[in-house]
GULUMFI-94993 format. One line per field, with one value per residue (C-alpha): residue number from 1; x, y, z; residue in one letter. Coordinates in Angstrom, 2 decimals. Example, Ala and Ser with C-alpha at 12.3 -4.5 7.8 and 13.67 -1.06 7.14 Angstrom:
BEGIN
num = c(1/2) .
xx = c(12.30/13.67) .
yy = c(-4.50/-1.06) .
zz = c(7.80/7.14) .
residuo = c(a/s) .
# end
This chain:
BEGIN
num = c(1/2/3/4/5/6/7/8/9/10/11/12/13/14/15/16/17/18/19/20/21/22/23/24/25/26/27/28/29/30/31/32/33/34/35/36/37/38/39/40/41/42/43/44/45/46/47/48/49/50/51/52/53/54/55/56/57/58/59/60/61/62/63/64/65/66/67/68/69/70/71/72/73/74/75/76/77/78/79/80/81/82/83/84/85/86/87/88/89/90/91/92/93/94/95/96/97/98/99/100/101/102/103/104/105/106/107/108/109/110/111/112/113/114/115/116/117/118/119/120/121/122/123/124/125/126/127/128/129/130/131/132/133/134/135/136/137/138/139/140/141/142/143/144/145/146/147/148/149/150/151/152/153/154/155/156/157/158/159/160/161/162/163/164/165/166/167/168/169/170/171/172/173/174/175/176/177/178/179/180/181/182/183/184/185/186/187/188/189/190/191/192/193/194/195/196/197/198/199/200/201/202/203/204/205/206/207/208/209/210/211/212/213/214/215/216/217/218/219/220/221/222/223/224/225/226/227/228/229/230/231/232/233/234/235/236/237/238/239/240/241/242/243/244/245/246/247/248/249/250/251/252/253/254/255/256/257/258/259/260/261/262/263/264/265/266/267/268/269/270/271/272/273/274/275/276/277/278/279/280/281/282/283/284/285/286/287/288/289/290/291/292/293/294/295/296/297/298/299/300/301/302/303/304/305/306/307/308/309/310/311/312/313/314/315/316/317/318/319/320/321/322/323/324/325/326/327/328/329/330/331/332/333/334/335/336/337/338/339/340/341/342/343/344/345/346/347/348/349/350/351/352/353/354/355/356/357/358/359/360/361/362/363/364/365/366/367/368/369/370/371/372/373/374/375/376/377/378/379/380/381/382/383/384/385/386/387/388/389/390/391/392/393/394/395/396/397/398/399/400/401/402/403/404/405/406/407/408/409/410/411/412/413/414/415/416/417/418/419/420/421/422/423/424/425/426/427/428/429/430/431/432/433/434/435/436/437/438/439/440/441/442/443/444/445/446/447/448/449/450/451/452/453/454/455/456/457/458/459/460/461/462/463/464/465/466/467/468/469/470/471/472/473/474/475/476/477/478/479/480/481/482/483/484/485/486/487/488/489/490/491/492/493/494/495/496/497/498/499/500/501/502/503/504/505/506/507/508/509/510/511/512/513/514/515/516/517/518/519/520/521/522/523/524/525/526/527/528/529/530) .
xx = c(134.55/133.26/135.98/138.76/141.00/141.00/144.67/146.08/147.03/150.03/148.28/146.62/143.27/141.60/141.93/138.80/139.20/136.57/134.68/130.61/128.32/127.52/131.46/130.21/126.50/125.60/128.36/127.52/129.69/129.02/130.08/132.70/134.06/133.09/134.47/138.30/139.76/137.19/136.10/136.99/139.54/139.35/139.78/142.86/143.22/143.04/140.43/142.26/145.03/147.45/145.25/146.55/150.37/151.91/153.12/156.87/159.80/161.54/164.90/166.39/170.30/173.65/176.59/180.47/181.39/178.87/180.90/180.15/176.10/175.88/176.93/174.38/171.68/172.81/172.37/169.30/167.77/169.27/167.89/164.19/164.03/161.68/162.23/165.68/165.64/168.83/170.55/172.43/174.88/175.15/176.67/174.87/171.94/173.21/174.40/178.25/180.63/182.72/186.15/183.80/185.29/181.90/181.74/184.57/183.99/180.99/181.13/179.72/178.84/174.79/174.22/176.26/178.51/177.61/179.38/178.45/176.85/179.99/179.16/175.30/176.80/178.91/175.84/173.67/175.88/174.78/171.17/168.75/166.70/163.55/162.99/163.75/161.77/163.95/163.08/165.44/165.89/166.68/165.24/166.49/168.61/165.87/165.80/169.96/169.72/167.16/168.81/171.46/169.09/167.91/170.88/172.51/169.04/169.55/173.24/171.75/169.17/166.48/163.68/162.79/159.11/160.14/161.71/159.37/160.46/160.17/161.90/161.46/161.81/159.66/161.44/158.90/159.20/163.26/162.29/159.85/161.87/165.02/167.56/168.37/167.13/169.78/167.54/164.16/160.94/159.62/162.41/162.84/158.65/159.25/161.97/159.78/156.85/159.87/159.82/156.13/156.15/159.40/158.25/154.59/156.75/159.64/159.03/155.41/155.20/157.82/156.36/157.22/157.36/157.04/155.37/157.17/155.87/158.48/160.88/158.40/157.49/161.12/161.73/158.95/155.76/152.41/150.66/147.82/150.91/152.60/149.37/148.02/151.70/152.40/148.93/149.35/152.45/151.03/148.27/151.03/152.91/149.07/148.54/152.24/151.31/148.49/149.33/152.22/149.52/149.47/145.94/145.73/144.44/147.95/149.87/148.22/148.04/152.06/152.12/152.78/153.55/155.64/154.86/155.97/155.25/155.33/154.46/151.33/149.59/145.91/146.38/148.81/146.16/143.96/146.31/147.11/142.91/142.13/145.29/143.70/139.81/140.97/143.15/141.05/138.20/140.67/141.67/138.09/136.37/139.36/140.75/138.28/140.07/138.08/140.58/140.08/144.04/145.02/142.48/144.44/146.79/149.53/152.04/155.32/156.43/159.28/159.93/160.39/163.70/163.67/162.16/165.20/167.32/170.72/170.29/169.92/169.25/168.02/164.69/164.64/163.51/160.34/159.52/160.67/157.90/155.22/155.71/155.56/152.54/151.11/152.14/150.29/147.42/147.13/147.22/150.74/152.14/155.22/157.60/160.66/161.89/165.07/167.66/167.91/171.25/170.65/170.66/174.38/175.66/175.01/173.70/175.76/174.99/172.71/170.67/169.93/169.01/166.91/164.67/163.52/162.85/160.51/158.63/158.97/157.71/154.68/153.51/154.04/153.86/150.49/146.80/147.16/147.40/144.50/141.23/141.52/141.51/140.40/140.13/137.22/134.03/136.49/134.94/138.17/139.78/136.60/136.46/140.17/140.24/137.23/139.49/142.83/141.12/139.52/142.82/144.44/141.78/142.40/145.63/145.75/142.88/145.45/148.16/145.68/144.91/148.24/147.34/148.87/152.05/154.80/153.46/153.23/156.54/158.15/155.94/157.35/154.03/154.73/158.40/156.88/153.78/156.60/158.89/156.26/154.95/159.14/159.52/156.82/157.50/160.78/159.38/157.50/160.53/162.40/159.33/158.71/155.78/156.51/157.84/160.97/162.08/165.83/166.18/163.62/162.86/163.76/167.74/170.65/173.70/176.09/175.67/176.47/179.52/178.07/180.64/179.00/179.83/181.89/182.84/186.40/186.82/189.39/186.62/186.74/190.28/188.96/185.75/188.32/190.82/187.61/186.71/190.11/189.84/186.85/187.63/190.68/189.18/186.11/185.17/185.68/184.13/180.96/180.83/180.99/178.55/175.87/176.25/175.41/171.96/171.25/171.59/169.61/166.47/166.78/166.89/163.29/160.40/161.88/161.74/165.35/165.48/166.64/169.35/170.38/170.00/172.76/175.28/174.97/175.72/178.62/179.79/179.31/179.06/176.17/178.26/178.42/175.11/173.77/176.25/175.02/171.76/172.37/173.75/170.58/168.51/170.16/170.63/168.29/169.13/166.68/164.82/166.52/163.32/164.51) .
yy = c(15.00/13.79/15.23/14.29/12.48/8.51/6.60/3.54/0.89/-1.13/-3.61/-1.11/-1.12/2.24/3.74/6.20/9.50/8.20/5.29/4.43/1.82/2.06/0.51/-2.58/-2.65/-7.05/-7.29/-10.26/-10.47/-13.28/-14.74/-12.25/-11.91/-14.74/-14.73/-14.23/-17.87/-19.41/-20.02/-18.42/-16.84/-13.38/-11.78/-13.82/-17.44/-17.42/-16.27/-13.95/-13.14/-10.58/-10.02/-12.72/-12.94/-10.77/-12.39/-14.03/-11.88/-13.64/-11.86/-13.34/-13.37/-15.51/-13.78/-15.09/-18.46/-20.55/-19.12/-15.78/-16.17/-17.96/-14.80/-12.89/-15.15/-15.41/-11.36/-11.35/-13.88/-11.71/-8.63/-10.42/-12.22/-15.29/-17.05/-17.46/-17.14/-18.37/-16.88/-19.10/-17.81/-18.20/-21.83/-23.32/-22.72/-23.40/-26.71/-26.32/-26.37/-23.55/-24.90/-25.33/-23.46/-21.75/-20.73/-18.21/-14.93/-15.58/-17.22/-16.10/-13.31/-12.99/-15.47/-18.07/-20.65/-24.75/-27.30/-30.36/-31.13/-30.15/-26.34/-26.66/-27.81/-24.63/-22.14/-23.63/-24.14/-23.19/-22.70/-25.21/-26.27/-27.47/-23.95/-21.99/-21.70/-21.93/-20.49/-21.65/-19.68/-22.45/-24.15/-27.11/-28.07/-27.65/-31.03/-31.46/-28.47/-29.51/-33.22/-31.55/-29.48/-32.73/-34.28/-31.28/-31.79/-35.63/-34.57/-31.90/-34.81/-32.94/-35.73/-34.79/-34.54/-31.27/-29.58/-26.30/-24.37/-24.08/-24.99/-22.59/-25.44/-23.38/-23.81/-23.21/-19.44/-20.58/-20.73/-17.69/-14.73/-15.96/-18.41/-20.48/-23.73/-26.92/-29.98/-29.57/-28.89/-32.69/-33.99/-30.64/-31.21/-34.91/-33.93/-31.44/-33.86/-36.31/-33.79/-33.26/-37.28/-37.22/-34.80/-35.83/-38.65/-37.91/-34.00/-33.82/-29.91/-28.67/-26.48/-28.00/-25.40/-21.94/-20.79/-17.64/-14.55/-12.25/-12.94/-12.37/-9.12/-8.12/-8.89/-5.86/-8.24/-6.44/-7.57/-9.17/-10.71/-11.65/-13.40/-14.81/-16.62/-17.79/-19.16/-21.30/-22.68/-23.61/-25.30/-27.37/-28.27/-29.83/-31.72/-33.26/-34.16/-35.63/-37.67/-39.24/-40.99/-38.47/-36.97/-33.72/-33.33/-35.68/-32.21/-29.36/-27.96/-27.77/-25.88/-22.21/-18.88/-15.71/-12.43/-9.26/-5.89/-2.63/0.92/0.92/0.16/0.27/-2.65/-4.59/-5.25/-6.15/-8.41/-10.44/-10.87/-11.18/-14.15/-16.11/-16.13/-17.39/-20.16/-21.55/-22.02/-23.39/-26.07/-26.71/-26.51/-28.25/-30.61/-31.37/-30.41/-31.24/-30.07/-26.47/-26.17/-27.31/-24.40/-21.46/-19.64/-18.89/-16.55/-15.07/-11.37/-9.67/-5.80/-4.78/-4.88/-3.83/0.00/0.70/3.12/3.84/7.51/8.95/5.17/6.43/7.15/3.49/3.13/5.16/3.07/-0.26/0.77/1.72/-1.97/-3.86/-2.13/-3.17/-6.67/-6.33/-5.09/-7.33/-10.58/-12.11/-14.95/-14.09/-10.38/-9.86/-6.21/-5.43/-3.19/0.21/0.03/-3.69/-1.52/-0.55/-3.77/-6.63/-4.84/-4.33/-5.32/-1.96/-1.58/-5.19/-4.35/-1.24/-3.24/-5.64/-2.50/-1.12/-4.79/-4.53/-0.74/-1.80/-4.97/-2.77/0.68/1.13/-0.51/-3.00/-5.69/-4.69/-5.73/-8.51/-7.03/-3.60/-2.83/-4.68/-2.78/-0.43/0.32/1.31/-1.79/-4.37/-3.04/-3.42/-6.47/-7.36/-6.16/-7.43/-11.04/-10.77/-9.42/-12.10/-15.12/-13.11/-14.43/-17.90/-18.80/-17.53/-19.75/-22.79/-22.15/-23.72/-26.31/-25.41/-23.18/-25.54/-25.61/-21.62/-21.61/-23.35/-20.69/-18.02/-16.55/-15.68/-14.05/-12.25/-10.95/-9.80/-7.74/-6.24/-4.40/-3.63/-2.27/0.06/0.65/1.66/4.19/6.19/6.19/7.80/10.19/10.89/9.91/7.84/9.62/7.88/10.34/10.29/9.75/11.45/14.01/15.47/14.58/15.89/17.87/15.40/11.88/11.67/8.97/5.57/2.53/-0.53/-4.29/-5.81/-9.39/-10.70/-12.06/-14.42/-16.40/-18.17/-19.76/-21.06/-22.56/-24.57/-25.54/-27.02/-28.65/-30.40/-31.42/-33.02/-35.01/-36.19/-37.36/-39.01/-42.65/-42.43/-45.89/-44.91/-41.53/-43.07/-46.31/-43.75/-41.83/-45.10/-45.52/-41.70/-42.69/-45.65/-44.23/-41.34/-43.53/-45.29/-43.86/-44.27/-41.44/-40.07/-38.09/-41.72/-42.58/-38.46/-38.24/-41.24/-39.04/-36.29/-38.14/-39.86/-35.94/-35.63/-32.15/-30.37/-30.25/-34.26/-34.98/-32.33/-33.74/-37.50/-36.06/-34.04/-37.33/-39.06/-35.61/-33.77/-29.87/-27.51/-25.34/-22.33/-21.97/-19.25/-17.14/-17.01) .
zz = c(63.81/60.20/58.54/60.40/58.91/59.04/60.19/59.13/61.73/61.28/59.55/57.03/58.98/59.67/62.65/63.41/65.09/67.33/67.99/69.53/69.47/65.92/65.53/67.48/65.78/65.82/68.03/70.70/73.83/75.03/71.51/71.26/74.29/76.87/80.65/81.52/81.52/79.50/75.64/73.35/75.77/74.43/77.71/78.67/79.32/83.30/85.07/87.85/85.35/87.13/90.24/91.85/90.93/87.94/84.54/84.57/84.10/81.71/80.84/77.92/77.49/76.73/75.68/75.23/77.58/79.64/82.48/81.50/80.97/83.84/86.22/84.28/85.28/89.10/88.73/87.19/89.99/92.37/91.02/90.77/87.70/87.36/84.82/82.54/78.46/77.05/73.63/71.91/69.38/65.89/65.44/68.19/66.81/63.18/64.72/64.43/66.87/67.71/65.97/63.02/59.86/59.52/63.09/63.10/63.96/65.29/68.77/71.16/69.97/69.77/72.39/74.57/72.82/73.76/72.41/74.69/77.56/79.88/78.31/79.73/83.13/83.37/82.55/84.85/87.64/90.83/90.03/90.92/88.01/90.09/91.33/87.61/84.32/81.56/78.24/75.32/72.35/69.94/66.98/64.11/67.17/70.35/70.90/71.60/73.89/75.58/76.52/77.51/80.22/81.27/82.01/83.81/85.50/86.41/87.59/90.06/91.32/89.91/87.90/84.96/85.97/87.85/85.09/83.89/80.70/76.93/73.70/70.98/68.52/65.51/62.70/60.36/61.04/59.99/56.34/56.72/58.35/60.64/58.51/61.18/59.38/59.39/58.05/54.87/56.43/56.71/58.51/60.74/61.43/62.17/64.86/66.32/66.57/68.35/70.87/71.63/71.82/74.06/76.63/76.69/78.34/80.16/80.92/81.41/82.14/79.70/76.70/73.47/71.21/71.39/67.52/67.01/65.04/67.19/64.00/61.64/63.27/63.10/59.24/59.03/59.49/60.56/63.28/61.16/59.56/62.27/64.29/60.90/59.43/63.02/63.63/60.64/61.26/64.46/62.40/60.91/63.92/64.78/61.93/62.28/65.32/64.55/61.84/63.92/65.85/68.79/70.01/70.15/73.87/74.81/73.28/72.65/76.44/76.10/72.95/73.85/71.37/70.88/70.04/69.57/71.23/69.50/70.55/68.90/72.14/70.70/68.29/69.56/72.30/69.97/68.39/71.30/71.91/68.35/68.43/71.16/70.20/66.67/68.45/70.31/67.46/65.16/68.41/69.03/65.28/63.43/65.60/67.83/70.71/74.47/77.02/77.52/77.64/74.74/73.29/75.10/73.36/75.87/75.05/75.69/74.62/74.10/73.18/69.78/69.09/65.39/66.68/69.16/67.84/67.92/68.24/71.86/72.94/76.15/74.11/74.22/77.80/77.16/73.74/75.78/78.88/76.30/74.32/77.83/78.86/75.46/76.93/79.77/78.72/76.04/78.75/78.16/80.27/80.51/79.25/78.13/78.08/76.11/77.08/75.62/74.52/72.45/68.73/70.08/71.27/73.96/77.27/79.59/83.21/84.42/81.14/81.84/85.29/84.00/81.31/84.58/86.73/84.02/84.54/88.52/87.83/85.86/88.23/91.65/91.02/88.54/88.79/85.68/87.52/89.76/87.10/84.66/80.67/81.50/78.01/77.52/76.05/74.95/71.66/69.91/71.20/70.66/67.14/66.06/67.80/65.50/62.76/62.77/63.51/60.13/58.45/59.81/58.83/55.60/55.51/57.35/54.12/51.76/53.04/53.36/49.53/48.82/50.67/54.15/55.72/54.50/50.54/50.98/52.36/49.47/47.46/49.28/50.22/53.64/52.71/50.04/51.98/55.12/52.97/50.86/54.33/55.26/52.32/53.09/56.46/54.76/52.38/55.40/57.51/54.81/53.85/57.17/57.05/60.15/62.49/64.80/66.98/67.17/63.30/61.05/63.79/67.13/66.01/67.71/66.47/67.97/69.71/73.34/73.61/74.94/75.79/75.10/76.25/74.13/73.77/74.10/70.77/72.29/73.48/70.03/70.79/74.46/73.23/70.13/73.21/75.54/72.47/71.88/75.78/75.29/72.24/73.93/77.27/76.07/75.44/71.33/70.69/72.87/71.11/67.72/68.80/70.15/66.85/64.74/66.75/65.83/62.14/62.44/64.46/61.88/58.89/60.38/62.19/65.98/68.09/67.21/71.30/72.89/71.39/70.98/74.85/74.78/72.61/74.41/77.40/76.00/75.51/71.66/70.54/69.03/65.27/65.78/66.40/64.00/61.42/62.07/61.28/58.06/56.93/56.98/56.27/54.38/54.69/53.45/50.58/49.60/46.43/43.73/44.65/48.42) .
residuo = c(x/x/x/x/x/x/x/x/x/x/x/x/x/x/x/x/x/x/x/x/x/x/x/x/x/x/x/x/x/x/x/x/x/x/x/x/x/x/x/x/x/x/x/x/x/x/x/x/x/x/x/x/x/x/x/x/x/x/x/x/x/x/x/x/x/x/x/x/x/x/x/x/x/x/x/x/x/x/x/x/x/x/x/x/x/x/x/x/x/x/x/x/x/x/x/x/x/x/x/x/x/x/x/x/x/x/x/x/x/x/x/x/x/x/x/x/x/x/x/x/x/x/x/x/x/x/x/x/x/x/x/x/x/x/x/x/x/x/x/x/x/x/x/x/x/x/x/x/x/x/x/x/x/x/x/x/x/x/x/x/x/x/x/x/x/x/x/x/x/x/x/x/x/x/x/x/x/x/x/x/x/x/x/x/x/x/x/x/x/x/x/x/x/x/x/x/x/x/x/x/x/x/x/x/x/x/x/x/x/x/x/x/x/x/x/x/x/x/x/x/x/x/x/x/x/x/x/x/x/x/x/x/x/x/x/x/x/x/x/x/x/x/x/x/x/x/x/x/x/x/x/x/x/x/x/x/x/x/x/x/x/x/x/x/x/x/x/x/x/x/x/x/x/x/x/x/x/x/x/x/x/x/x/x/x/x/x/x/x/x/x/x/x/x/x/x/x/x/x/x/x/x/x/x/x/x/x/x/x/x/x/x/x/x/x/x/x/x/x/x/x/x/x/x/x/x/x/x/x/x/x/x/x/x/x/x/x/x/x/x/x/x/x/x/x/x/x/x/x/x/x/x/x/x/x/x/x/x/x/x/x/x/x/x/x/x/x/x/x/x/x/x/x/x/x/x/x/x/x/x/x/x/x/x/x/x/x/x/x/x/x/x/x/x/x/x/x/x/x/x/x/x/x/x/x/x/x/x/x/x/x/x/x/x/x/x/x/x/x/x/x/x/x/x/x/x/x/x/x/x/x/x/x/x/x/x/x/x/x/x/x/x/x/x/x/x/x/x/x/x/x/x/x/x/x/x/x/x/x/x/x/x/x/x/x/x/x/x/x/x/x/x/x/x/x/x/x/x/x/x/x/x/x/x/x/x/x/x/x/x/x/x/x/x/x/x/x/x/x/x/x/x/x/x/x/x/x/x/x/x/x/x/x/x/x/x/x/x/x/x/x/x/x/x/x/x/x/x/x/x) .
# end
């Protein structure tokens, strides 16, 4: 076996042809490892884990109208779903409304279009918000979408206090990989601290944030990368926090992540381990953290999207199975699997249904839910965990040598270090090096025909007429009095949700509020190097 040859991981670590105790020589596991559910959480951060009740199905979607999302979530709950995980489309989450100049052409079409809190009544109708976990997949303006959830909420009769969910509001990751930025970093991280500060109290149990490699991963980040950048920016969500006044114990329990899942099953299980037992020694040895929650690191995942393919997309299905069992092997909290025909279009209504069976498949139909990390020991899996936890510390020192993830940001360290590895990953697709079956091998003559769902591009004209409406049949002066407290509590140091909650309730739209806002903030504009 000594002269077999050595692999790479995705992360440029070796990959031995085989692996013995020698691999783990020093190795303590009680150090290491510890017990499922307890410090430093490396075998998952519950003690029973799956054995008790599988991980939430959390389908993510939004598409066109609120009218038209909202019947894919009623079929989703129907068909087993969980939990919900809302796409917003492009000027939502730009913070424009959809008669916006810069909107056109694009509502609706990557996620659901809301304008104002009458468009979040119309995608949540008819579900009950006390019995639903909402997942939002929105960032500079989390905090408008997620007022407008609470007020939808208050109309149902549901308190606030019964609300369960998560804002994505990681907009650090914005500046890194994604684009989606509205206001500079130190306002954007002030409004983000807001909301840790708001729903510490007024939504007790909702998640706060959810730090985000996922979009790292997809700009071509490895998964050393992709744990290491995120982990940091986490680190500076903390210290924002923090220096607001806040203790970290009042907070950090609500702070939750999101990751990626390749095919690589091997190390992306070690990723997820190797993510947690790093987490919860930065919690306890930096920040001095007591509650054991605010030291897990819980996580949601979703499917790669960047390695679905185009060609013969049913191939997806098998790549889509093989990430979600990485997932679930790797301890996640909750899974979202995508649909095989996403590289083609939106999925229509069966491939939707398909990418929750393959979930429903993998919690009732195999034994991974019946023992808690059963990779554990495994010395393959011990020692790359070992592994891509050091690449990554590798990394989180680099960005604290410019003196934290916002400084390396505006250094474009993490940017750099992301399409340095996509450019390789680039280089080996076209060498073949890396094999994708479909497109550098195993291709077909001719592409089997596939119709995929389109959306009505008319939808653009509705969404500017609702607007209209609304502008019409509103209280102006309220609108425009609510506006002036925005400006003011952004101007000082009040916590800017209040009188934000008031707009939205006097039915301004998301471009007003994010336009009161840019007033006082400004707009971020990248560096020439970006």
């Amino acid at each position: 076996m000594a002269d077999d040859p050595v692999r790479e991981s995705e992360s440029k670590l070796p990959v031995q042809p085989v692996y013995g105790p020698a691999d783990l020589e020093g190795w303590d596991p009680a150090e290491q490892l510890g017990e499922p559910g307890a410090y430093p959480f490396t075998r998952g951060v519950y003690p029973t884990m799956y054995t008790r009740r599988p991980w939430t199905m959390r389908q993510y979607a939004g598409f066109g109208t609120a009218a038209e999302s909202n019947a894919r979530y009623r079929q989703l709950i129907e068909h087993g779903t969980t939990g919900l995980s809302v796409a917003f489309d492009l000027p939502t989450q730009m913070g424009h409304d959809s008669d916006a100049p810069l909107a056109h052409g694009e509502v609706g079409k990557v996620g659901v279009a809301v304008d104002s809190v009458d468009d979040m009544r119309v995608l949540f109708g008819g579900i009950p918000l006390d019995r639903v976990s909402t997942s939002m997949t929105i960032n500079a303006p989390a905090a408008l979408l997620l007022l407008m959830y609470q007020l939808v909420a208050e109309e149902q009769g549901v308190s606030a206090d019964r609300l369960t969910g998560t804002v994505q509001n990681d907009v650090l990751k914005e500046y890194i990989a994604r684009g989606t930025y509205i206001f500079p970093p130190k306002p954007s991280l002030r409004l983000a601290a807001d909301i840790f500060a708001y729903c510490g109290a007024e939504i007790p149990k909702w998640n706060t944030i959810s730090i985000s490699g996922y979009h790292m991963a997809e700009a071509g980040a490895s998964p050393a990368q992709e744990i290491a950048f995120t982990l940091a920016n986490g680190i500076e969500y903390v210290r924002t926090a923090v220096a607001a006044g806040m203790h970290v114990d009042d907070f950090a329990p609500r702070l939750s992540f999101f990751f990626v899942a390749r095919t690589t099953i091997l190390e992306e299980v070690a990723k997820f381990r190797a993510a947690r037992r790093i987490w919860a020694r930065v919690m306890r040895e930096e920040f001095g953290a007591r509650n054991p929650r605010s030291l897990m690191l819980r996580f949601h995942t979703q499917t790669a999207g960047v390695q679905l393919t185009a060609q013969q997309p049913e191939v997806n299905l098998v790549r889509v199975a093989v990430q979600a069992l990485a997932a679930v092997l790797g301890g996640t909290q909750s899974l979202h699997t995508n649909s095989f025909d996403e590289a083609i279009a939106l999925p229509t209504d069966k491939s939707a249904r398909l990418a929750l069976r393959t979930q429903q498949v993998l919690a009732y139909e195999t034994d991974v839910t019946a023992t808690v990390d059963p990779f554990a020991g495994s010395y393959a899996v011990e020692r790359l965990t070992d592994d891509v936890e050091a690449a990554a510390r590798d990394l989180m020192r680099r960005v604290e040598e410019f003196g934290g993830a916002v400084e390396a940001i505006e250094r474009g360290f993490q940017k750099e270090e992301i399409e340095r590895n996509a450019y390789r990953i680039a280089q080996e697709t076209d060498a073949g090096e890396r094999v994708v079956v479909g497109v550098n091998r195993f291709r077909l003559d001719e592409e089997e025909p596939y119709e995929p769902l389109r959306v009505d591009p008319a939808i653009e004209a509705r969404q500017a007429e609702r607007l209209a409406k609304l502008r019409a049949e509103r209280d102006r002066a309220a609108v425009t009095s609510a506006l002036a407290a925005l400006r003011r509590a952004a101007e000082g140091s009040d916590n800017v949700l209040y009188p934000m909650k008031e707009a939205l309730r006097a039915r301004a739209t998301v471009g007003e509020v994010c336009g009161a806002l840019r007033e006082m903030w400004g707009a971020y504009e990248p560096s020439e190097r970006f």
